[in-house]
C-alpha positions as CSV (number, residue, x, y, z in Angstrom):
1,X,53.1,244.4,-96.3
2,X,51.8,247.5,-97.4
3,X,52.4,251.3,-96.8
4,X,50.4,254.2,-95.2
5,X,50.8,257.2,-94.4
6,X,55.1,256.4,-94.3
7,X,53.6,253.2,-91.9
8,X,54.7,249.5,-92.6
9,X,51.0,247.8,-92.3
10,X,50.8,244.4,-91.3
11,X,48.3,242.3,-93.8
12,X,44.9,241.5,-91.9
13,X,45.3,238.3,-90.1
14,X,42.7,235.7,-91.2
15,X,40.3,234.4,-88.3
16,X,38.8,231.2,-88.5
17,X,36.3,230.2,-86.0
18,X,35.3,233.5,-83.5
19,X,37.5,236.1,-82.4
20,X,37.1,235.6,-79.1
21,X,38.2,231.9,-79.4
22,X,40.9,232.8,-81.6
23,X,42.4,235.7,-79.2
24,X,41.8,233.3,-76.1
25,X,44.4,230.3,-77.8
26,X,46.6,232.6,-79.3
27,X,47.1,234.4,-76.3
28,X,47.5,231.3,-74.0
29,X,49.5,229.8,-76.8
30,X,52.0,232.6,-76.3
31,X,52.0,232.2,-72.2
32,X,52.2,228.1,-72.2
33,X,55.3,228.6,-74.8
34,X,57.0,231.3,-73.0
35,X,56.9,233.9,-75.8
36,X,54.8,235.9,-73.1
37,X,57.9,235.5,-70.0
38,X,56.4,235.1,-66.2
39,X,56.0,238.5,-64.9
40,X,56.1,240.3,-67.8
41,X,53.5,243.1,-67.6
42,X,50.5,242.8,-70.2
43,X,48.4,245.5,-71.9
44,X,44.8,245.0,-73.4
45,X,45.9,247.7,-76.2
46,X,49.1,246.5,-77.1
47,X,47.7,242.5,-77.1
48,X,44.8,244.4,-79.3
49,X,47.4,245.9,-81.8
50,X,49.0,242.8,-81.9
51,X,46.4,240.7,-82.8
52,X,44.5,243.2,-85.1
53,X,41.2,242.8,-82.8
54,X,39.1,244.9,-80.9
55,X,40.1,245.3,-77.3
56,X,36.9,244.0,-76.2
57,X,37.8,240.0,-77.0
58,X,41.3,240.8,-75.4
59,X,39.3,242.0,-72.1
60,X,37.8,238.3,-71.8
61,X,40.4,236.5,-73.0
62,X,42.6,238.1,-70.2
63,X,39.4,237.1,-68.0
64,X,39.6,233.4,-68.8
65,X,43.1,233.6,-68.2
66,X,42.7,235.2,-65.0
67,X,40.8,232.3,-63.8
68,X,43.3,229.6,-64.9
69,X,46.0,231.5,-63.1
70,X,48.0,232.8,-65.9
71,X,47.2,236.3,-65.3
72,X,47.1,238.1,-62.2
73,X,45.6,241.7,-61.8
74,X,48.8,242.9,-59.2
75,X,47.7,246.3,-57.1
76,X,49.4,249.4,-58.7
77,X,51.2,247.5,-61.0
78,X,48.5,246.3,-63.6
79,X,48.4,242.5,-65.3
80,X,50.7,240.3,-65.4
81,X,52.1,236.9,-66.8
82,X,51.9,234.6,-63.5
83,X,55.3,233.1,-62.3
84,X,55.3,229.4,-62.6
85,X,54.0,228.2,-59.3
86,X,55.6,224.9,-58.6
87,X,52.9,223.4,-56.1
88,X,50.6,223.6,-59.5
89,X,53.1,221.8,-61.7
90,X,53.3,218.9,-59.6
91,X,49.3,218.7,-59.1
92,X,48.9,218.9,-62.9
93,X,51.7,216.5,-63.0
94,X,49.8,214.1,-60.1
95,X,46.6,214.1,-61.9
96,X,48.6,213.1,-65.8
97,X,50.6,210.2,-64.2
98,X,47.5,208.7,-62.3
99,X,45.3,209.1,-65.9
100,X,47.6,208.4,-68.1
101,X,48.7,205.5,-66.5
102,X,45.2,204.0,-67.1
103,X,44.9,205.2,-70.6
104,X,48.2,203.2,-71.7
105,X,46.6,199.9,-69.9
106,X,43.7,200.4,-72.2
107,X,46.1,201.6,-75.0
108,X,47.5,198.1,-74.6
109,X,44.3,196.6,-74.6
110,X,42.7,198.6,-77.8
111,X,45.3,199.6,-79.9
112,X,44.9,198.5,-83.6
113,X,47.3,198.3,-86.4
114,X,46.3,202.0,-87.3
115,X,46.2,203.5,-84.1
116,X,49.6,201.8,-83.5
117,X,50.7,203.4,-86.6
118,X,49.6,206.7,-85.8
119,X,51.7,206.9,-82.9
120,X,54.7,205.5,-84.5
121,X,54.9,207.7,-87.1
122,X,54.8,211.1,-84.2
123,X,57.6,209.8,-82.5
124,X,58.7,209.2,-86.2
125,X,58.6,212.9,-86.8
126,X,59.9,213.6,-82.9
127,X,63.1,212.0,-84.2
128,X,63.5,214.2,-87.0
129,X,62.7,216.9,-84.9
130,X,66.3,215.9,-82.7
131,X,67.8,216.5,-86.1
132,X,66.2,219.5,-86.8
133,X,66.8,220.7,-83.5
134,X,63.7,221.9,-83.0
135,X,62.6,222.2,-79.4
136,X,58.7,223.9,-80.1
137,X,58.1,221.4,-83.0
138,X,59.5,218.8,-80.3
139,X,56.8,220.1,-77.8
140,X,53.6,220.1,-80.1
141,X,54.5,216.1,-81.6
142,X,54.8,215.9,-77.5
143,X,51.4,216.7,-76.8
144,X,50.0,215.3,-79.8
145,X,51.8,211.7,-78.6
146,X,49.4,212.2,-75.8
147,X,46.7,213.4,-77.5
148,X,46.7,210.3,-79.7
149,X,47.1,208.2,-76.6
150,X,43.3,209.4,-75.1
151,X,41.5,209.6,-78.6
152,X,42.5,205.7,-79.6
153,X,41.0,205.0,-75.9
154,X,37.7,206.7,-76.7
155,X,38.9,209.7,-74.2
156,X,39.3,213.0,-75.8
157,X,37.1,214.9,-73.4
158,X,39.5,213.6,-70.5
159,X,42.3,214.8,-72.3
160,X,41.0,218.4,-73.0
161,X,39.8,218.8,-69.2
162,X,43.7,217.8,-68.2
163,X,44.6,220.2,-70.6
164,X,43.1,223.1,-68.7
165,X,44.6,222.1,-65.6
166,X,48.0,221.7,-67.3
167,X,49.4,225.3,-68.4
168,X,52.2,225.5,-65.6
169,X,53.2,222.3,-65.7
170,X,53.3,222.5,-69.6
171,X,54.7,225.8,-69.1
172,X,57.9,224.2,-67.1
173,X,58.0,221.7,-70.0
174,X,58.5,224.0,-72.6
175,X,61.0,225.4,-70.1
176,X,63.0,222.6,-70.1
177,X,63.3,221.7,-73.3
178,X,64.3,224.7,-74.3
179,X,67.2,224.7,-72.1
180,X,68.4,221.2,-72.0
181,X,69.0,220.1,-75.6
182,X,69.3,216.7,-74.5
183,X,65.7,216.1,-75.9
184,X,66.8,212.8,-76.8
185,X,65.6,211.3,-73.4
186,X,62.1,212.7,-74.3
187,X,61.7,210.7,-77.4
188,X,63.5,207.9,-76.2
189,X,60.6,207.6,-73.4
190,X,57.9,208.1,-75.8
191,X,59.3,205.1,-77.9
192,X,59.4,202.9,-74.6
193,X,56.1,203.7,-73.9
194,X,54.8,202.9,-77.9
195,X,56.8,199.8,-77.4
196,X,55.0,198.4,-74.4
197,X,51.9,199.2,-76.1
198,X,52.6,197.4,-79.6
199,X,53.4,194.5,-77.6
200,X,50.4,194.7,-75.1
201,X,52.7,194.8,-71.9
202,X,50.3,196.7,-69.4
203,X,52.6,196.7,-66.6
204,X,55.6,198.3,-68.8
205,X,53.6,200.7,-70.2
206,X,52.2,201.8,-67.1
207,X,56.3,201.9,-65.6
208,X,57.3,203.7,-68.4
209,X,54.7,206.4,-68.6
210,X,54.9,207.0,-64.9
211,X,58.8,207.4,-65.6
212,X,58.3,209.8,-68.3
213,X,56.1,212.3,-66.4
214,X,58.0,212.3,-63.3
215,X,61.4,213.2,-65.6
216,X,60.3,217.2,-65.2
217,X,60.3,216.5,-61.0
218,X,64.4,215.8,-61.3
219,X,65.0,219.2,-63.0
220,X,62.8,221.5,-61.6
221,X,64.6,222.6,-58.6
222,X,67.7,223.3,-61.2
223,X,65.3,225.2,-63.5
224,X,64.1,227.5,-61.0
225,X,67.7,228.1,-59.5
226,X,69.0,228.9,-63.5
227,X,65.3,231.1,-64.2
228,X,64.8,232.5,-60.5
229,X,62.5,235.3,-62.2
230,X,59.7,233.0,-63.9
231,X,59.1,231.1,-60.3
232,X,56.5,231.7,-57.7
């Protein structure tokens, strides 16, 4: 930190990659994790001053997000953070179960020693995250579980085009964990899942992954009643 003029300044932020990229992820990053609440109002300025860009990357990066139904341009009232709309948690939630199902058959199939290990030492680091009590840590070894799931299968491109159809059901995950500390349930399904897969059990693994991403449909309904202000 340095001073100007009597003003605290904030060191540069270092960019890698293109600003426009860079402002697009951060701010989405901000919206999936609820830093940025639903129906919060949002200002191309403020985001600007915040990010130490021009206003012109925040412009399309509010574009972008416009068309993945995170923002909402609302008459007389300016943009907004979208409420979570429930109807496109449980279609992002459809679309995972059905895929992921498959990818865990082939998991079970595929899997080497390494690949095996990689996942085993994420949910290694999920344990130590119930420790730490750590519920964003939690969520990013959550979606790099996944993540590891489509690569070893030879499907990363899958996995990225879920991703974009994902950001209110992710959006009700992070919800979730963050107020139900019981997070235990989480890793204990990602372990059951691992399991099948290590020993090669296709029909368990398929059982247990379907399990895991129908856990948010039991809570959602309380969610909403204990956060009426974030839902559609």
């Amino acid at each position: 930190m340095c001073k100007r003029g009597g003003r605290v300044i904030a060191p540069k932020t270092e960019i890698k990659g293109s600003v426009r990229d860079y402002v697009y992820q951060r701010i989405k990053q901000q919206i999936v994790n609820l830093e940025l609440e639903p129906g919060r109002k949002v200002f191309e300025k403020e985001m600007a001053e915040r990010l130490q860009v021009s206003k012109t990357p925040v412009r399309e990066a509010f574009q972008r997000l416009a068309q993945e139904e995170l923002l909402g341009v609302i008459p007389q009232s300016g943009t907004m953070i979208m409420k979570i709309d429930l109807s496109l948690v449980e279609e992002g939630r459809f679309v995972r179960e059905n895929i992921e199902k498959a990818v865990v058959k082939e998991a079970c199939r595929s899997f080497d020693s390494e690949q095996l290990f990689q996942v085993e030492t994420n949910i290694a680091l999920q344990l130590l995250c119930l420790e730490k009590g750590s519920y964003q840590r939690l969520f990013e070894l959550d979606e790099a579980f996944h993540s590891l799931l489509f690569e070893g299968c030879h499907k990363i491109h899958t996995w990225n085009l879920i991703r974009q159809m994902n950001t209110h059901f992710d959006r009700l995950r992070v919800l979730r964990l963050a107020a139900n500390p019981e997070w235990e349930v989480v890793v204990s399904q990602h372990k059951a899942v691992f399991d099948c897969i290590a020993k090669r059990d296709e029909e368990g693994a398929e059982e247990k992954m379907s399990t895991h991403l129908k856990l948010v449909n039991f809570e959602k309904e309380e969610l909403k009643t204990a956060y009426p202000g974030y839902f559609q």
